[in-house]
C-alpha positions as CSV (number, residue, x, y, z in Angstrom):
1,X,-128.7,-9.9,-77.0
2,X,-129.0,-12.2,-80.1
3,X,-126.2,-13.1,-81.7
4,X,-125.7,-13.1,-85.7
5,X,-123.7,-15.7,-87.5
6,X,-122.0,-15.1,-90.8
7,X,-120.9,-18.5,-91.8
8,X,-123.4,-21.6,-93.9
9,X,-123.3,-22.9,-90.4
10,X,-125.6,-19.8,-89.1
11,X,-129.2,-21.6,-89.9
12,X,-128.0,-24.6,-88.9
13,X,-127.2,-22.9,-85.4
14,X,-130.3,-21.1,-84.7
15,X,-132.1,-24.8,-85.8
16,X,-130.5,-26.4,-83.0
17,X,-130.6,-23.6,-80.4
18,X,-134.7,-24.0,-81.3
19,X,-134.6,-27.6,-80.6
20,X,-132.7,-27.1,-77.4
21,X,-135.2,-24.5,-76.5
22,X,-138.0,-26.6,-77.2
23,X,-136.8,-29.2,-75.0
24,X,-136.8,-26.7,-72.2
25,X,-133.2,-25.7,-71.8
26,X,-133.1,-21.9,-72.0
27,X,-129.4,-22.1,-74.2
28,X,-127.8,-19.0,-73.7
29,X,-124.7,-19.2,-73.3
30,X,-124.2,-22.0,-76.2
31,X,-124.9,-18.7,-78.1
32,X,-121.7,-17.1,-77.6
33,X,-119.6,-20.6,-77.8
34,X,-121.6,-20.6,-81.6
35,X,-120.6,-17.1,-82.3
36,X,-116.7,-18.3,-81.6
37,X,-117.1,-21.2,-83.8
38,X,-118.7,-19.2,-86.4
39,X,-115.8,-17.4,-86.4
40,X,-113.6,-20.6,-86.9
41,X,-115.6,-21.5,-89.8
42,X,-115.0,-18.1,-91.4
43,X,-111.3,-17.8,-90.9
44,X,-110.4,-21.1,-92.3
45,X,-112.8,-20.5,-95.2
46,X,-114.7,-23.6,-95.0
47,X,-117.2,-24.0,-97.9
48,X,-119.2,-27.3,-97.2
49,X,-121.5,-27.8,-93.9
50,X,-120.0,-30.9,-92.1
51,X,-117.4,-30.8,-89.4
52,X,-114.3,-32.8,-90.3
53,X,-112.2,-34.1,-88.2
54,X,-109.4,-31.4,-88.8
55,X,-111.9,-28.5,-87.6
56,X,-113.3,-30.6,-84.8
57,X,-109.0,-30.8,-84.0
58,X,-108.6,-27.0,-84.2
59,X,-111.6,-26.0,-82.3
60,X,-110.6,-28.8,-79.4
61,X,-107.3,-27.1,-79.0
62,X,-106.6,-25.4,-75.6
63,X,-106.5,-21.6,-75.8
64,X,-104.4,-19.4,-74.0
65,X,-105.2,-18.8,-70.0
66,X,-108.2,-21.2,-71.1
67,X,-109.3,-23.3,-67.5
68,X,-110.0,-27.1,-68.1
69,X,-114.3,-26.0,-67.4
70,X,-114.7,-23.5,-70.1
71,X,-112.6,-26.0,-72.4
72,X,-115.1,-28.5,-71.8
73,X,-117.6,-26.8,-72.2
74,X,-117.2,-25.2,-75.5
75,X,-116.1,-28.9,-76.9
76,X,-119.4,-30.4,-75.2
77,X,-121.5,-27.7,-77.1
78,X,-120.1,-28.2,-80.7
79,X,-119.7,-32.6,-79.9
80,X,-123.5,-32.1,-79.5
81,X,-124.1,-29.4,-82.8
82,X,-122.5,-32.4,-84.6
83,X,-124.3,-35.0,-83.5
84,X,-127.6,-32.9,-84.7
85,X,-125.8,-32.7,-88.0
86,X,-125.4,-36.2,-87.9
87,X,-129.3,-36.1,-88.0
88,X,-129.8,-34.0,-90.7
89,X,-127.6,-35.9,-93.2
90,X,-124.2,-33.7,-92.8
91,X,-121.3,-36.3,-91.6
92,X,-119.5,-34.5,-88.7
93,X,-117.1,-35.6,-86.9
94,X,-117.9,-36.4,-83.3
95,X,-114.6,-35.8,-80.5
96,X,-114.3,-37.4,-76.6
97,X,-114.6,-34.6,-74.6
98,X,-111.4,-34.2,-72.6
99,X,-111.3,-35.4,-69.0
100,X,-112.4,-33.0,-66.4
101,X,-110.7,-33.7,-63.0
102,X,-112.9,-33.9,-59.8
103,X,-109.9,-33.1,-57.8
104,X,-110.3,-29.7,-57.6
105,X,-110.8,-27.6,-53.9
106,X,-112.0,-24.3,-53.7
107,X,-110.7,-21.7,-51.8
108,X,-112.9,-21.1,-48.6
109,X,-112.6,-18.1,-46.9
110,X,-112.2,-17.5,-43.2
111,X,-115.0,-15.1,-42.0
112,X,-112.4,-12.7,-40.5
113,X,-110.9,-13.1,-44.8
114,X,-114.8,-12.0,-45.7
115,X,-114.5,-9.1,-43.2
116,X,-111.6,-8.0,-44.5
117,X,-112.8,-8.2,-48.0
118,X,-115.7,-6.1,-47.2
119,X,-113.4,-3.6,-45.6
120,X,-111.0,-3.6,-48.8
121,X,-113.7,-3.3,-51.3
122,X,-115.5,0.2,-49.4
123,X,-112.1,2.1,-49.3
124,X,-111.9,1.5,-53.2
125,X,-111.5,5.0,-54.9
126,X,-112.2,5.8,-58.3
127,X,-111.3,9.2,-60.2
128,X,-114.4,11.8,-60.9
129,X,-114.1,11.3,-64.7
130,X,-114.2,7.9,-65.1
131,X,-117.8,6.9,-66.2
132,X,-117.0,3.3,-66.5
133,X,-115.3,2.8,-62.4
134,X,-116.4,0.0,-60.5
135,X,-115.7,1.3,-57.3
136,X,-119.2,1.4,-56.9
137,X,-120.2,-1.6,-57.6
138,X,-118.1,-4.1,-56.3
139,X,-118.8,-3.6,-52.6
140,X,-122.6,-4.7,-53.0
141,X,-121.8,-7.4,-55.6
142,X,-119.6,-8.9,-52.9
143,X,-122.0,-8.8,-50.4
144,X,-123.9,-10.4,-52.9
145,X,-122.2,-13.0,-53.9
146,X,-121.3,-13.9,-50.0
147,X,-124.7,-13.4,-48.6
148,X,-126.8,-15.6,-51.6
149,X,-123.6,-18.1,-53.0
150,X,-125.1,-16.7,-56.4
151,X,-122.8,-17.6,-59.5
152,X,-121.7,-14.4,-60.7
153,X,-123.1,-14.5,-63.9
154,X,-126.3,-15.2,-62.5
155,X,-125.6,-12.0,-60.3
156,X,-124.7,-9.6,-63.2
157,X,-127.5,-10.6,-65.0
158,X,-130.2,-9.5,-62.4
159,X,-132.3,-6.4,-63.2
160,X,-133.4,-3.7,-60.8
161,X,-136.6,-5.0,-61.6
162,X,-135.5,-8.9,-59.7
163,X,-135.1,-7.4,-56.2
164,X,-137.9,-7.6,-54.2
165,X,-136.1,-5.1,-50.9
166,X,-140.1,-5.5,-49.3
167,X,-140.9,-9.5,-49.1
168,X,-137.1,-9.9,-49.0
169,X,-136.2,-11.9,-52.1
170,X,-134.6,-12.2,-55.7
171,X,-135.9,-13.8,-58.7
172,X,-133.1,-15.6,-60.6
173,X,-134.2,-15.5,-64.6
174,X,-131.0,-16.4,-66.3
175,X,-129.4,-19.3,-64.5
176,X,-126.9,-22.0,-65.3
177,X,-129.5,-24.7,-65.2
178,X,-131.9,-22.5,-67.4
179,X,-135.0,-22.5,-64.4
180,X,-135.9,-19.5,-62.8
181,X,-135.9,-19.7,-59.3
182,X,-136.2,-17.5,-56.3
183,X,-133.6,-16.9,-53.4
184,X,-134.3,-15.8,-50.3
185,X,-132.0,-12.8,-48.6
186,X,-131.3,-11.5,-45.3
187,X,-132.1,-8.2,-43.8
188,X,-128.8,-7.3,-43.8
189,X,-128.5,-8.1,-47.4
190,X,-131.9,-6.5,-48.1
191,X,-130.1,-3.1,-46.6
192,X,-127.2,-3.4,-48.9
193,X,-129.2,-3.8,-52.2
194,X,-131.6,-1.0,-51.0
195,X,-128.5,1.2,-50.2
196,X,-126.7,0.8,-53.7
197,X,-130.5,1.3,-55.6
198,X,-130.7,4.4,-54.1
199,X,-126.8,5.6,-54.8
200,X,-127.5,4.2,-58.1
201,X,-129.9,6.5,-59.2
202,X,-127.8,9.3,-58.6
203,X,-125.6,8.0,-61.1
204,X,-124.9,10.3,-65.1
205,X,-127.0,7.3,-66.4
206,X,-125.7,8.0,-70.5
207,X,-126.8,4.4,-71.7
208,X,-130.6,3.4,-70.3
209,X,-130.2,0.2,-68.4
210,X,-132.6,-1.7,-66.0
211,X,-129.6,-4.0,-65.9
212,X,-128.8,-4.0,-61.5
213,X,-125.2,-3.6,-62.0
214,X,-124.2,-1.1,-64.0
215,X,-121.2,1.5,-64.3
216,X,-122.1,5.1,-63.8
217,X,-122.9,5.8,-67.4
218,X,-125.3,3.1,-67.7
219,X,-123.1,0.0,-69.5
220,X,-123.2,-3.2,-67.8
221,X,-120.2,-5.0,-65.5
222,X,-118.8,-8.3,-67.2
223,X,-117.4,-10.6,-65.1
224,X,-114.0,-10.2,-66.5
225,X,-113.9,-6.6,-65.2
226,X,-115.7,-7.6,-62.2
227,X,-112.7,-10.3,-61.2
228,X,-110.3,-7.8,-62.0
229,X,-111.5,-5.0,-59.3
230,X,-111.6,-8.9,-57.2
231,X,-108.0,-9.1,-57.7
232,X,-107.2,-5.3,-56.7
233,X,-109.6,-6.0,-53.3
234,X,-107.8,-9.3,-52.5
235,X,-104.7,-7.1,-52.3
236,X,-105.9,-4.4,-50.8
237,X,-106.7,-6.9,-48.0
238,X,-103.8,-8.8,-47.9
239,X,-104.9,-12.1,-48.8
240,X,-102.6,-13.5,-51.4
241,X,-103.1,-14.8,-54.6
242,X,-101.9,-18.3,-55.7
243,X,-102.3,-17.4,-59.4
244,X,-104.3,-18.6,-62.5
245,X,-107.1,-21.0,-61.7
246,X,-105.4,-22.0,-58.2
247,X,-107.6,-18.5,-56.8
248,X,-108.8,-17.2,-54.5
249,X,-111.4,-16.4,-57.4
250,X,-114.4,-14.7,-57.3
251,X,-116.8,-17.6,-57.7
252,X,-115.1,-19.1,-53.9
253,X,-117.8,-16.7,-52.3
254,X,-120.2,-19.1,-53.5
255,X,-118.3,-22.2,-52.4
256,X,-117.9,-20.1,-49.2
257,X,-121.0,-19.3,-48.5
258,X,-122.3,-23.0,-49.3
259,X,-119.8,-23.8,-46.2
260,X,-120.4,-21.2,-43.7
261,X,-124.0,-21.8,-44.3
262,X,-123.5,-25.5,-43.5
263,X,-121.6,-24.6,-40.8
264,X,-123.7,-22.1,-39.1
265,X,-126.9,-25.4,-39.5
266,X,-124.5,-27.5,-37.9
267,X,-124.2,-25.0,-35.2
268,X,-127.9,-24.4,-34.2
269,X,-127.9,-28.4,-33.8
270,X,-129.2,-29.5,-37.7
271,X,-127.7,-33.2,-38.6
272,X,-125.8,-31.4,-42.1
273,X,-127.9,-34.2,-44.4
274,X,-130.8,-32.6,-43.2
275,X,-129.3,-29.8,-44.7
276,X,-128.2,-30.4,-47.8
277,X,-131.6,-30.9,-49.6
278,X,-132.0,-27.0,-48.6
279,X,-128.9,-25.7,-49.8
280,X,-129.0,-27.6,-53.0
281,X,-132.2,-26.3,-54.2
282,X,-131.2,-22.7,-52.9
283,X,-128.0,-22.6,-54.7
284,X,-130.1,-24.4,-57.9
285,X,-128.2,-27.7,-58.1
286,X,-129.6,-30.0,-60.3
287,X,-128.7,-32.9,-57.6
288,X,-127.6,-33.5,-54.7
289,X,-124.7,-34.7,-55.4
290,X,-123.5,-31.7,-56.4
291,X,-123.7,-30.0,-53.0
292,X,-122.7,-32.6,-50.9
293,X,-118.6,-31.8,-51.6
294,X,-119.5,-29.2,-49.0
295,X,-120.1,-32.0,-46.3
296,X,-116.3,-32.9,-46.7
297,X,-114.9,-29.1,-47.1
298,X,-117.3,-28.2,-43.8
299,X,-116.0,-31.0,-42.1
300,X,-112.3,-29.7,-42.8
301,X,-112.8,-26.1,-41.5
302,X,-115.0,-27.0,-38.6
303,X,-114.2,-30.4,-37.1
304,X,-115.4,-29.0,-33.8
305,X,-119.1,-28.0,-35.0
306,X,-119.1,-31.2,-36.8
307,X,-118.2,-33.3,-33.5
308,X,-120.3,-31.8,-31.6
309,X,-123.4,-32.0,-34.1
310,X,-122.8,-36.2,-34.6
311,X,-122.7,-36.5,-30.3
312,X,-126.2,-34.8,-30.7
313,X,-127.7,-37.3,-33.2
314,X,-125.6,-40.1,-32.9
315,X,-127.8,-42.5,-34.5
316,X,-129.4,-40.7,-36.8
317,X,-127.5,-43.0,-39.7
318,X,-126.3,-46.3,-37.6
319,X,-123.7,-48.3,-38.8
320,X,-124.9,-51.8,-40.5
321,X,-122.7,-54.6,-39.0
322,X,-122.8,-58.2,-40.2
323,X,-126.5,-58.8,-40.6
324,X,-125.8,-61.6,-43.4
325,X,-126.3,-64.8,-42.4
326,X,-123.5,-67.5,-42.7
């Protein structure tokens, strides 16, 4: 849905989201984060287009229940808008983005924890009247989530329209990285989508949607709702919650499946660097550095698999002793 913008900035946004476009990035989500500082502008009733230093201060504050991430990454977006209005002639000023720590470990679940959350999320029960329940949804959307490591925006975004139930496969249009890509799913997975399609169409459809995840009267599933019935299933299965950002959260499916999947190569006998090109371009990494923090978290849950996987190719990477000459 396009977004409208109200303040002098507004042109100046849909410039730049052009430019962005041009240069192949597909720029969604900056969308919203322009919408918020639109709303900035407006409410301290700036007049002139530049960004001084003292709105660049009150946008970089931390908000409420805000995680480190989205902090970032609404700074990131506006330190770049100024830099473009550097460009154009507007003196803005230009922030450090605040440090983002790398010490951060997801929670993995345990695949009897997955069972359990399966279990939790079909004995969900919802009330007749309630058009807008998501005890319908959430037990494929986990599934989902475990079976493909999707992101869960990318997830709630898919139409009925991306699942292909015959040739067993989803097409992925509105992704982090802005490229479309396609994921392959399981024939188990391919039952549960072709299960909830069918219960979906039995659904008092008010609102038209092709959207794939939808409440019963046709409005869409955000992902604050959808963490929220999360929440209700972790404690319907027992598995405790540490709090605010420490999780379990609903995005740890995707870390989990990223190990378990690792895990399970390393089982049939496949050296896990021989992996990790595949599961980087099926979760749609831009590098593969940003898969190989599995290695490590893999390594932790199974040391056995991992043991037995180096004994099979022990020289597969040999050490390098002192081959410089003295």
């Amino acid at each position: 849905m396009r977004k409208f913008y109200y303040s002098e900035y507004g042109p100046l946004f849909e410039e730049y989201i052009t430019l962005k476009r041009s240069l192949g990035y597909k720029y969604r989500d900056p969308e919203y984060i322009f919408s918020q500082f639109d709303k900035l502008v407006l409410s301290r009733e700036e007049s002139t287009i530049g960004i001084s230093k003292e709105l660049s201060d009150a946008w970089y504050k931390k908000r409420p229940h805000e995680s480190p991430k989205t902090r970032y990454s609404r700074i990131q977006v506006i330190r770049g808008f100024s830099s473009f209005l550097n460009t154009l002639g507007y003196q803005s000023y230009i922030p450090d983005l605040p440090k983002l720590s790398k010490n951060f470990t997801p929670y993995i679940f345990t695949k009897d924890q997955i069972a359990l959350l399966f279990k939790a999320s079909d004995q969900l029960k919802g009330t007749r009247l309630n058009l807008t329940s998501k005890v319908f949804i959430i037990p494929a959307l986990l599934r989902l989530l475990y079976g493909t490591g999707l992101r869960v925006s990318e997830a709630l975004s898919l139409s009925c329209d991306d699942i292909n139930i015959k040739a067993k496969y989803l097409v992925l249009r509105y992704t982090k990285n802005g490229k479309e890509r396609l994921v392959p799913i399981s024939d188990s997975l391919c039952k549960v989508c072709k299960e909830y399609l069918d219960y979906r169409q039995n659904f008092p459809i008010i609102n038209d949607s092709n959207r794939l995840f939808i409440n019963p009267d046709g409005s869409a599933c955000n992902i604050h709702a959808a963490y929220k019935w999360f929440r209700r299933v972790l404690y319907k299965a027992k598995i405790p919650h540490a709090g605010k950002g420490l999780g379990p959260r609903l995005h740890d499916l995707r870390h989990t499946f990223s190990v378990h999947t690792l895990a399970n190569m390393a089982e049939a006998g496949v050296d896990l660097y021989y992996s990790l090109p595949v599961l980087s371009t099926y979760l749609g990494h831009q590098s593969i550095g940003a898969t190989d923090k599995y290695i490590r978290l893999t390594a932790e849950m199974f040391p056995s698999i991992i043991a037995k996987t180096s004994e099979a190719f022990p020289f597969l990477f040999p050490e390098i002793y002192h081959l410089i000459e003295k």
